[in-house]
TORTORKE-549103 format. One line per field, with one value per atom (N, C-alpha, C): residue number from 1; residue in one letter; chain; atom name; x negated, y negated, z negated. Coordinates in Angstrom, 3 decimals. Layout:
BEGIN
n NUM  ...
res a  ...
chain A  ...
atom CA  ...
xx X  ...
yy Y  ...
zz Z  ...
END
This chain:
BEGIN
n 1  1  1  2  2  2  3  3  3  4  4  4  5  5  5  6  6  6  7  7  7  8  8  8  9  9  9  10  10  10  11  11  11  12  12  12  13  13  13  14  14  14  15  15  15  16  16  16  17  17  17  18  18  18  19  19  19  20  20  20  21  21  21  22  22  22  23  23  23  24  24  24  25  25  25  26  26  26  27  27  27  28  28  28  29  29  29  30  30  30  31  31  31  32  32  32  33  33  33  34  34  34  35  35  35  36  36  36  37  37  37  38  38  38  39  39  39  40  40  40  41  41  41  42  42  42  43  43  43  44  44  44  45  45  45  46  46  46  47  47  47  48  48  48  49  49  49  50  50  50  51  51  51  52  52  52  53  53  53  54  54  54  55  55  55  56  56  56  57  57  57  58  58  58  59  59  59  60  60  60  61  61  61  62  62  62  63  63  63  64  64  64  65  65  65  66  66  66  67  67  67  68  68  68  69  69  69  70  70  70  71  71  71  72  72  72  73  73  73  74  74  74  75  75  75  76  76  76  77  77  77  78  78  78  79  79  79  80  80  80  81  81  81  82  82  82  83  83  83  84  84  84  85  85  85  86  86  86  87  87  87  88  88  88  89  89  89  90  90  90  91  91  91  92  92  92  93  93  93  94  94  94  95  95  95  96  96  96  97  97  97  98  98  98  99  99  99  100  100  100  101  101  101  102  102  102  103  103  103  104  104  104  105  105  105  106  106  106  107  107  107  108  108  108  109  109  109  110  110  110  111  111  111  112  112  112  113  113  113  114  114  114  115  115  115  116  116  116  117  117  117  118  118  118  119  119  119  120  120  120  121  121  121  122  122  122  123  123  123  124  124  124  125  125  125  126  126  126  127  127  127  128  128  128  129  129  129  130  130  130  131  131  131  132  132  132  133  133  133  134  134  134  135  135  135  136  136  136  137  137  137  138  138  138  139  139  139  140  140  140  141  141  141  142  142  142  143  143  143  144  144  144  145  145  145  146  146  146  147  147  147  148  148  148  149  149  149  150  150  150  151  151  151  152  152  152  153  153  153  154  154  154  155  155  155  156  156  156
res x  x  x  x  x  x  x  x  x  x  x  x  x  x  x  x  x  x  x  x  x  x  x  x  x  x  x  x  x  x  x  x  x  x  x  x  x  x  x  x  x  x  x  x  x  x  x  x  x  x  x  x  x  x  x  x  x  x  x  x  x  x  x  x  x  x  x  x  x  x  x  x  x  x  x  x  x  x  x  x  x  x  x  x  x  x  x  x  x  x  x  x  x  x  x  x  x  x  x  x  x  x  x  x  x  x  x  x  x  x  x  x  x  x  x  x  x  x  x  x  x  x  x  x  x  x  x  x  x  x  x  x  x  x  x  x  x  x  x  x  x  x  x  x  x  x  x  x  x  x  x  x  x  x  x  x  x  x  x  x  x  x  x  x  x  x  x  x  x  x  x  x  x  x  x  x  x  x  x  x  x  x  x  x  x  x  x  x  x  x  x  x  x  x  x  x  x  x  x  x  x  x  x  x  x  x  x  x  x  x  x  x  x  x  x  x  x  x  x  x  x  x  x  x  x  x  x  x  x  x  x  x  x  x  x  x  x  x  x  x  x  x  x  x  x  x  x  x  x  x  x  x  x  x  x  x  x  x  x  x  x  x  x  x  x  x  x  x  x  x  x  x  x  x  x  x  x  x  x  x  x  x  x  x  x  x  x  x  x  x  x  x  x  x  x  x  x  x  x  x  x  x  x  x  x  x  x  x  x  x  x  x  x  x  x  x  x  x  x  x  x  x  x  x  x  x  x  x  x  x  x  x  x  x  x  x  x  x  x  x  x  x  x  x  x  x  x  x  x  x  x  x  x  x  x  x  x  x  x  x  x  x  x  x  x  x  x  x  x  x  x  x  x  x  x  x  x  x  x  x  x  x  x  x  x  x  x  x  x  x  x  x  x  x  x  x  x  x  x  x  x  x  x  x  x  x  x  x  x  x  x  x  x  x  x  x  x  x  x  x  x  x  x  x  x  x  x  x  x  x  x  x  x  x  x  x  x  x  x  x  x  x  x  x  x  x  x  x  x  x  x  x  x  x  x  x  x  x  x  x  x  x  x  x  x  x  x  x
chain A  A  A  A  A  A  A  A  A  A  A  A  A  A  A  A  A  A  A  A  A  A  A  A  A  A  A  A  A  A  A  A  A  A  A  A  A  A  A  A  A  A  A  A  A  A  A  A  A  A  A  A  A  A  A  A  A  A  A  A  A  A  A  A  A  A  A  A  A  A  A  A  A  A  A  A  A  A  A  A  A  A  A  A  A  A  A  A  A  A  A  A  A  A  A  A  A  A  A  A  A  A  A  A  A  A  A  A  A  A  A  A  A  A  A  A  A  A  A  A  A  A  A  A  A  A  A  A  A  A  A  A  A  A  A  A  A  A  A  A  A  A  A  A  A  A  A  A  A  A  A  A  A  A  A  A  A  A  A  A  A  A  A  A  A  A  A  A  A  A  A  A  A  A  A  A  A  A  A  A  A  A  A  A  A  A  A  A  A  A  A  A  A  A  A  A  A  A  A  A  A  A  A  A  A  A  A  A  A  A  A  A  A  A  A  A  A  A  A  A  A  A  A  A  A  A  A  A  A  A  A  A  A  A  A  A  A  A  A  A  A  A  A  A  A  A  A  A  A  A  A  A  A  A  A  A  A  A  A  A  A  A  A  A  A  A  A  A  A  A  A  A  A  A  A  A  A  A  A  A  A  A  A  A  A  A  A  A  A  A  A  A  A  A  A  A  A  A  A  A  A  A  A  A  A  A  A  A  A  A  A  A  A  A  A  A  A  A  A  A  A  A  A  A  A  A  A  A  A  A  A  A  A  A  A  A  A  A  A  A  A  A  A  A  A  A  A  A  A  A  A  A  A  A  A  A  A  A  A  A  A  A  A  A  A  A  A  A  A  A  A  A  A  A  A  A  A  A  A  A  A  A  A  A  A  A  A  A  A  A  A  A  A  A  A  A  A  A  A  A  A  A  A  A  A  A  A  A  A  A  A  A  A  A  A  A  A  A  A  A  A  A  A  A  A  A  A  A  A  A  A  A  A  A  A  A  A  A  A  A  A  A  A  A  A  A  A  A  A  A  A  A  A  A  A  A  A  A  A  A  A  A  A  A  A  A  A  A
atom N  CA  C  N  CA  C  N  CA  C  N  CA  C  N  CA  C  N  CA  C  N  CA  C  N  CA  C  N  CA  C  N  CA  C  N  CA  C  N  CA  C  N  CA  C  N  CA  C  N  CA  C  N  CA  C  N  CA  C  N  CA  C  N  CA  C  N  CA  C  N  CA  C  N  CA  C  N  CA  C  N  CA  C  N  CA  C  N  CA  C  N  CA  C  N  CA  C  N  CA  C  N  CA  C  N  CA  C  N  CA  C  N  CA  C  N  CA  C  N  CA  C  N  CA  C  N  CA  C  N  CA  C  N  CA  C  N  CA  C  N  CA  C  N  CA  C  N  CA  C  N  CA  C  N  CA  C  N  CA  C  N  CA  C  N  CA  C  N  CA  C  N  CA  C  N  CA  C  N  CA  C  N  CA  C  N  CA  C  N  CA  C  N  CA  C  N  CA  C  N  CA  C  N  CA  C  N  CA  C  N  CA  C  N  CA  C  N  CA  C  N  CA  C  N  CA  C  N  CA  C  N  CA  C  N  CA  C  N  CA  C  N  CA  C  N  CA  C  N  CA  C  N  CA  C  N  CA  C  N  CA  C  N  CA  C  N  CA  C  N  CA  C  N  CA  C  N  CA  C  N  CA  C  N  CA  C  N  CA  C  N  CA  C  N  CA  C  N  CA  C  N  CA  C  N  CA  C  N  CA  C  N  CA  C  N  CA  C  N  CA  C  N  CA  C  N  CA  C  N  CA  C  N  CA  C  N  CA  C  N  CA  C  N  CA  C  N  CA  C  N  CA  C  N  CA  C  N  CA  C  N  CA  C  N  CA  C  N  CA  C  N  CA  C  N  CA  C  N  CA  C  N  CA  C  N  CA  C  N  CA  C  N  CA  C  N  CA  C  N  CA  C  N  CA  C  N  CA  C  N  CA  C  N  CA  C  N  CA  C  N  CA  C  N  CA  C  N  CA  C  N  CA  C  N  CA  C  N  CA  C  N  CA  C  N  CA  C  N  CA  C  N  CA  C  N  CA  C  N  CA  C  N  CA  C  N  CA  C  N  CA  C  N  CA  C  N  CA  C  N  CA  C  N  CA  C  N  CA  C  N  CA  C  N  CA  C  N  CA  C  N  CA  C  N  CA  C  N  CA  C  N  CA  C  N  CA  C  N  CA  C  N  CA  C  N  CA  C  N  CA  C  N  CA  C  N  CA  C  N  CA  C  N  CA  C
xx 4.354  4.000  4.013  4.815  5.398  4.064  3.413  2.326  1.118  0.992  0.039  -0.313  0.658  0.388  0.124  1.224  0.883  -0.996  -1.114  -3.056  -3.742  -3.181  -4.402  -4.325  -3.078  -2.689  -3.402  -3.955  -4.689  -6.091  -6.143  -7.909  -8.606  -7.790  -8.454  -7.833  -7.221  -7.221  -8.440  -8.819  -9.860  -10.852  -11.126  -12.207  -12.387  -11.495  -11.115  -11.539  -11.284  -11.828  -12.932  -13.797  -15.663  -15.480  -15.490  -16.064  -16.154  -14.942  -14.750  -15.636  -15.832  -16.483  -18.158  -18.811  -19.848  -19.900  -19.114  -19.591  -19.706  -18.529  -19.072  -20.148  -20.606  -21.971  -23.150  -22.806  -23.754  -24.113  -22.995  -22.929  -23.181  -23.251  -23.568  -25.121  -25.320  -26.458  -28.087  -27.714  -29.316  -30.204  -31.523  -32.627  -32.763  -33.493  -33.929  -34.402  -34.420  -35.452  -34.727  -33.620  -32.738  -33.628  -33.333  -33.887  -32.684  -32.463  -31.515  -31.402  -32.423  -32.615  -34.023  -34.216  -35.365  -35.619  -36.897  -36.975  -37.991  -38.166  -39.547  -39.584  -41.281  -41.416  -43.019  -43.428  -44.558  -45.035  -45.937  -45.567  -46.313  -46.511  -46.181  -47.296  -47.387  -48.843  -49.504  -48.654  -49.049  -47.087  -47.003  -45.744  -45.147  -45.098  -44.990  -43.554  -43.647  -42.007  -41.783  -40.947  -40.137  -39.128  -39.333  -38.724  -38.146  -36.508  -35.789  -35.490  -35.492  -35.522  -34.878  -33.819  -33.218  -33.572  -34.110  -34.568  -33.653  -34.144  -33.538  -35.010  -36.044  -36.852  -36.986  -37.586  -37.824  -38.922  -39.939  -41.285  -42.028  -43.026  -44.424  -44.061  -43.238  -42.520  -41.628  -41.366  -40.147  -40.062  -40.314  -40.363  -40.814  -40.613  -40.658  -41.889  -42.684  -44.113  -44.689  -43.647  -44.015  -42.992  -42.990  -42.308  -43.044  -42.474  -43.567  -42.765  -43.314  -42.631  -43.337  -42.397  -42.394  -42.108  -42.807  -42.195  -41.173  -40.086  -38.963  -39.731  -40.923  -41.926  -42.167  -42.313  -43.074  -44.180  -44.834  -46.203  -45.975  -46.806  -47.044  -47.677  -47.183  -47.580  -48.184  -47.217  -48.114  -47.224  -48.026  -47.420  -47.470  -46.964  -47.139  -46.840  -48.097  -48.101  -47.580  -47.124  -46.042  -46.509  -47.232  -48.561  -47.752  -46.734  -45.728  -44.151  -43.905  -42.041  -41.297  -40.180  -39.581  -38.018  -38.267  -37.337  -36.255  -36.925  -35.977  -35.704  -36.385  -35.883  -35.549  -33.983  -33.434  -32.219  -32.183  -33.213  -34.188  -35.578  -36.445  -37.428  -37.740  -38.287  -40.280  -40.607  -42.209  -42.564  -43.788  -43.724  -45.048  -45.379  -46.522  -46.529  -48.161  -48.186  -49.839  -50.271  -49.695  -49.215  -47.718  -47.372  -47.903  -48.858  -49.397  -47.669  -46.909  -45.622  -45.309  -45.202  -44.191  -42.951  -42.381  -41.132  -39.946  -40.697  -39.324  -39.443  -40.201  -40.674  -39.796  -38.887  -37.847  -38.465  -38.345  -39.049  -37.797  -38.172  -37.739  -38.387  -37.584  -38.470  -37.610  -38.168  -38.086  -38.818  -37.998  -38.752  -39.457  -39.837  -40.527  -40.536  -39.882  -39.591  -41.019  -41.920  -42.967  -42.458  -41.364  -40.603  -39.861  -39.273  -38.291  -38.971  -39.121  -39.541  -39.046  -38.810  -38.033  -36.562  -35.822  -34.468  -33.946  -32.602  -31.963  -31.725  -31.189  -30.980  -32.131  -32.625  -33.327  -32.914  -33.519  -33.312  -34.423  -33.112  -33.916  -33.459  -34.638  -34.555  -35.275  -35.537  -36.806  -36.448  -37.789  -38.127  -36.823  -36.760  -36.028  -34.887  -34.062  -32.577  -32.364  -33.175  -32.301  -32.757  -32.596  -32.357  -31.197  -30.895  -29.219  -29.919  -29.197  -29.030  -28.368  -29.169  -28.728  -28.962  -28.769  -29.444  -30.016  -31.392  -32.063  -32.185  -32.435  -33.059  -33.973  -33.999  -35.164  -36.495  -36.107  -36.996  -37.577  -37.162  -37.947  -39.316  -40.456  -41.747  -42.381  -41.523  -42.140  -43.414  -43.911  -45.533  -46.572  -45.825  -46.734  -46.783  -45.955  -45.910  -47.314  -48.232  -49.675  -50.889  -49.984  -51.113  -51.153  -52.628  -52.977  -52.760  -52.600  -52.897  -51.662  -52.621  -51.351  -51.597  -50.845  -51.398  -52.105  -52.486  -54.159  -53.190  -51.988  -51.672  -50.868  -50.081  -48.623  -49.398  -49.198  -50.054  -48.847  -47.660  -46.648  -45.186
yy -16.084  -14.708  -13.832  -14.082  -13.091  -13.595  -14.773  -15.273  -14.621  -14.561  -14.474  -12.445  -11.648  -10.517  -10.136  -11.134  -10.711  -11.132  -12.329  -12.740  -12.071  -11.190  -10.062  -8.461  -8.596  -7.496  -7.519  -8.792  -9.315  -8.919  -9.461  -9.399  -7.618  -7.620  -5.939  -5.198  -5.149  -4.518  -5.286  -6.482  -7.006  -6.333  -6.160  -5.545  -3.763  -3.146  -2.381  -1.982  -2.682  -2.822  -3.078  -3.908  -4.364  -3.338  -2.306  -1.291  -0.112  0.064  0.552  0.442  -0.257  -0.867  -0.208  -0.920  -1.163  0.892  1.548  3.055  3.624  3.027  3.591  2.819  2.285  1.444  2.276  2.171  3.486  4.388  5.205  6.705  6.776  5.510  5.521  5.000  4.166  3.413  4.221  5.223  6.759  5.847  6.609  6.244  6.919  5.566  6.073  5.407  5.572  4.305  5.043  4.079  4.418  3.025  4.151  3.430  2.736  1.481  0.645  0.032  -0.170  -1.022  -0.388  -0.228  -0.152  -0.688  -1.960  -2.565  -2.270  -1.736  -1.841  -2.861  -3.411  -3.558  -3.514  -3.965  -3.193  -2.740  -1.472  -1.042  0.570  1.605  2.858  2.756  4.001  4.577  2.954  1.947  1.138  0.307  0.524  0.652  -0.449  -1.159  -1.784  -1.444  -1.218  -1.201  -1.530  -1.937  -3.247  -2.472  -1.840  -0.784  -2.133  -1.751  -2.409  -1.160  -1.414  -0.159  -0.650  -0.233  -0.382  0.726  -0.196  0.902  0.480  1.286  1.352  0.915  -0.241  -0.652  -1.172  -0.936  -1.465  -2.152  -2.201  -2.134  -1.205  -1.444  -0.233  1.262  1.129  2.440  3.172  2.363  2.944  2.187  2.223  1.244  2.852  1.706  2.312  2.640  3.377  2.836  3.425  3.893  3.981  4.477  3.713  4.327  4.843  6.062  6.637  7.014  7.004  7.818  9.565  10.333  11.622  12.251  13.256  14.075  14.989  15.682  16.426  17.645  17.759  19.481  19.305  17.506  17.473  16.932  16.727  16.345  14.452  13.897  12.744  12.027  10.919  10.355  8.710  8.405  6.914  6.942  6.058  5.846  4.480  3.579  2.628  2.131  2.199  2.118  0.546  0.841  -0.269  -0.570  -1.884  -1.637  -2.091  -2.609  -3.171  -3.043  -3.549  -2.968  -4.333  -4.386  -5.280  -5.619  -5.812  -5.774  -6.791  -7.996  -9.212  -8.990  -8.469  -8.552  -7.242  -7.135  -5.985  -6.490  -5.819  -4.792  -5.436  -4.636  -5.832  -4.844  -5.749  -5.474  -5.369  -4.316  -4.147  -3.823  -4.049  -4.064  -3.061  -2.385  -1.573  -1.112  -0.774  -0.041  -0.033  0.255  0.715  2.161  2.362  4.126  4.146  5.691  6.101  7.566  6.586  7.657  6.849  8.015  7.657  6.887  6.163  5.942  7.102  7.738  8.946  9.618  9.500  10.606  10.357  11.351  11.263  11.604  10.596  10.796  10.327  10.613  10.221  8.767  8.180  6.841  7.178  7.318  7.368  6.931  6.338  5.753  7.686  6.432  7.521  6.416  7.344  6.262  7.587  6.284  7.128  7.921  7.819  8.326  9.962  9.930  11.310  11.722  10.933  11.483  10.723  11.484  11.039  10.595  9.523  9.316  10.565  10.242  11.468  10.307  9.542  8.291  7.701  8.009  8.032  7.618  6.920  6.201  7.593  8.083  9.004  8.595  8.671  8.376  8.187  7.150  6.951  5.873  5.033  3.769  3.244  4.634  4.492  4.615  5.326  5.639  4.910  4.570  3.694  4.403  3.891  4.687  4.244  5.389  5.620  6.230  5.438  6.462  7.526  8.033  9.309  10.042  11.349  12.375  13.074  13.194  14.483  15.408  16.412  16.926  16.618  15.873  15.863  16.743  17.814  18.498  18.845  18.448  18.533  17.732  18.717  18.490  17.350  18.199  17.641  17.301  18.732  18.882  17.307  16.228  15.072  14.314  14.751  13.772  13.575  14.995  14.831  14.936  13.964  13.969  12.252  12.538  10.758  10.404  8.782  7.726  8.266  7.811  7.812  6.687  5.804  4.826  4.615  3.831  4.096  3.168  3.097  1.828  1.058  0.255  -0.552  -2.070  -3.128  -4.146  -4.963  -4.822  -5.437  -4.996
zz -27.317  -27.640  -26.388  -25.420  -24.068  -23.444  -23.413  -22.483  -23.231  -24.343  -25.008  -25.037  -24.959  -24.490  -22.887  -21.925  -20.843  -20.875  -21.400  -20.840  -21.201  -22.672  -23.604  -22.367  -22.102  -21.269  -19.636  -19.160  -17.994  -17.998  -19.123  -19.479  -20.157  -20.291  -20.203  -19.458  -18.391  -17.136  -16.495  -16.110  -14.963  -16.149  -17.373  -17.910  -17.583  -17.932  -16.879  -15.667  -15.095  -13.426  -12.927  -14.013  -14.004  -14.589  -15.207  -15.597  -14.824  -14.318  -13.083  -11.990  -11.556  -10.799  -11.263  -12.439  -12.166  -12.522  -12.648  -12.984  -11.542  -10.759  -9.343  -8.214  -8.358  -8.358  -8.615  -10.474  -10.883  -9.992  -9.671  -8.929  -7.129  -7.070  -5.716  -5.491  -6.627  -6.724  -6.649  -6.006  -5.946  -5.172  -6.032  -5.498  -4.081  -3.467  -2.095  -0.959  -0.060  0.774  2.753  2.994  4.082  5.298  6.329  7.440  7.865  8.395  8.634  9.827  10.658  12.002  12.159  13.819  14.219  15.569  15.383  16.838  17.330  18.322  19.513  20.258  20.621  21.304  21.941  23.179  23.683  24.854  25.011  26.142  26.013  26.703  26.895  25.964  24.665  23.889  23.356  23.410  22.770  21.951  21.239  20.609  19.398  19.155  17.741  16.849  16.123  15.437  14.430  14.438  12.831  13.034  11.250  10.829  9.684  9.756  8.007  7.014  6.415  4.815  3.826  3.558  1.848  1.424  -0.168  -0.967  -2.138  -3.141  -4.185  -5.123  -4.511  -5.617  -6.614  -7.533  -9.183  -9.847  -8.576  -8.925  -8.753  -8.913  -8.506  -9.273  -10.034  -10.864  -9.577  -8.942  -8.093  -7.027  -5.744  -4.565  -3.393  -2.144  -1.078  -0.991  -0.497  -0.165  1.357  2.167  4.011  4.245  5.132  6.733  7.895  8.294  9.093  10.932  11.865  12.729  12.907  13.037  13.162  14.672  15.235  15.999  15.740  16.781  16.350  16.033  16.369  15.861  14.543  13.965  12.226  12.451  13.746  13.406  13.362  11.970  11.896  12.934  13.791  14.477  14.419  12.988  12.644  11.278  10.694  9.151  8.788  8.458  7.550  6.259  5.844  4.066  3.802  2.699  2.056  0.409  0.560  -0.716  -2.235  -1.643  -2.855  -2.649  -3.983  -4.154  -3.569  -2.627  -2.584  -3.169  -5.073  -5.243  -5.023  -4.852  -4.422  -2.787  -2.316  -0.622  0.059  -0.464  0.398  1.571  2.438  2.767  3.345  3.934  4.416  5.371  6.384  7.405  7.585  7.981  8.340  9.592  10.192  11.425  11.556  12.383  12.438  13.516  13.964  15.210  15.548  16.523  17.588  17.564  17.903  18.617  19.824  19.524  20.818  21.401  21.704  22.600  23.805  24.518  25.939  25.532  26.755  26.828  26.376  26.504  26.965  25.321  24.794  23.658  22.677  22.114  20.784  20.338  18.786  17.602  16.636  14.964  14.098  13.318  12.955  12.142  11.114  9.596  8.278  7.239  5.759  4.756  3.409  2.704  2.019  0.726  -0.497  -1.809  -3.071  -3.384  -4.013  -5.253  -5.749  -6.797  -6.406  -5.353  -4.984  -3.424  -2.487  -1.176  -0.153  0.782  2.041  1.423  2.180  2.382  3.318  3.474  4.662  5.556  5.434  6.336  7.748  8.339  9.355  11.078  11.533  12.968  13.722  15.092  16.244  17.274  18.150  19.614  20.330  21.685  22.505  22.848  23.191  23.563  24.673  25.915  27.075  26.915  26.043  25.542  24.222  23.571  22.448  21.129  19.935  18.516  17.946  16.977  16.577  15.047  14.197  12.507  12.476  12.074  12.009  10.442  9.886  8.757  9.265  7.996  8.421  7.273  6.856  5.741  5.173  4.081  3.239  3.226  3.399  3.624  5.019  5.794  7.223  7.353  7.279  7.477  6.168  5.663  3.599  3.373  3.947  3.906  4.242  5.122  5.039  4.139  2.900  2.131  1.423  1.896  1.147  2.734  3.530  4.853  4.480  5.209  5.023  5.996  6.348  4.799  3.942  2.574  1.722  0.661  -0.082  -0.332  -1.720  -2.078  -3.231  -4.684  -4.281  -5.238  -4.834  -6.315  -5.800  -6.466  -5.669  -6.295  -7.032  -6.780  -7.890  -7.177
END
């Protein structure tokens, strides 16, 4: 009987605790599409970059669909459209280019989730000094979210 309450008394605390658990999961679990790694390579106004992105995808309902680099003024400097959701492969890496920037030129690299917008989560820096994660405001230079390209469709 003493064994038989302590095990009833076991099993719903660890139930308990998966519940626990999966509620703060829940609450952390926001949609969104975070820049994670960013590699260059290349050479000056000719640029390539493999951008990684966790998103929070679901499918063409809800997936990433570009990563773009930005100037610190807002103006769009390259975009790459992201034609499908990767919900089995997070986080996961795209490569695009050519950037027409100098060595020297700080920019922002950020995702874009077709459901809410920009992430805040974003990689800044320059070719010659490095990139570092950083936040930005969501709302900094919003306005491209309706500059082209923009993409025509999620194919799965």
């Amino acid at each position: 009987m003493k064994y038989t309450i302590m095990s009833l008394f076991l099993i719903i605390y660890q139930l308990s605790a998966c519940a626990q658990k999966d509620n703060a999961i829940a609450e952390t679990d926001m949609v969104s599409a975070e820049v994670t790694n960013v590699v260059i390579s290349g050479e000056e106004n000719k640029y390539t970059f493999s951008v990684a992105i966790k998103s929070s995808d679901q499918g063409c309902n809800q997936y990433a669909d570009w990563w773009e680099v930005v100037s610190e003024e807002g103006k769009l400097l390259y975009r790459r459209l992201l034609m499908h959701s990767h919900v089995n492969e997070q986080p996961f890496t795209r490569s695009g280019g050519p950037v027409e920037i100098t060595k020297d030129r700080v920019v922002y690299i950020r995702a874009h989730m077709n459901t809410i917008g920009y992430g805040n989560v974003i990689f800044k820096g320059s070719v010659s000094s490095g990139f570092h994660q950083e936040t930005l405001e969501t709302s900094f230079a919003s306005e491209l979210e309706t500059t082209a390209p923009l993409p025509d469709g999620c194919a799965f």
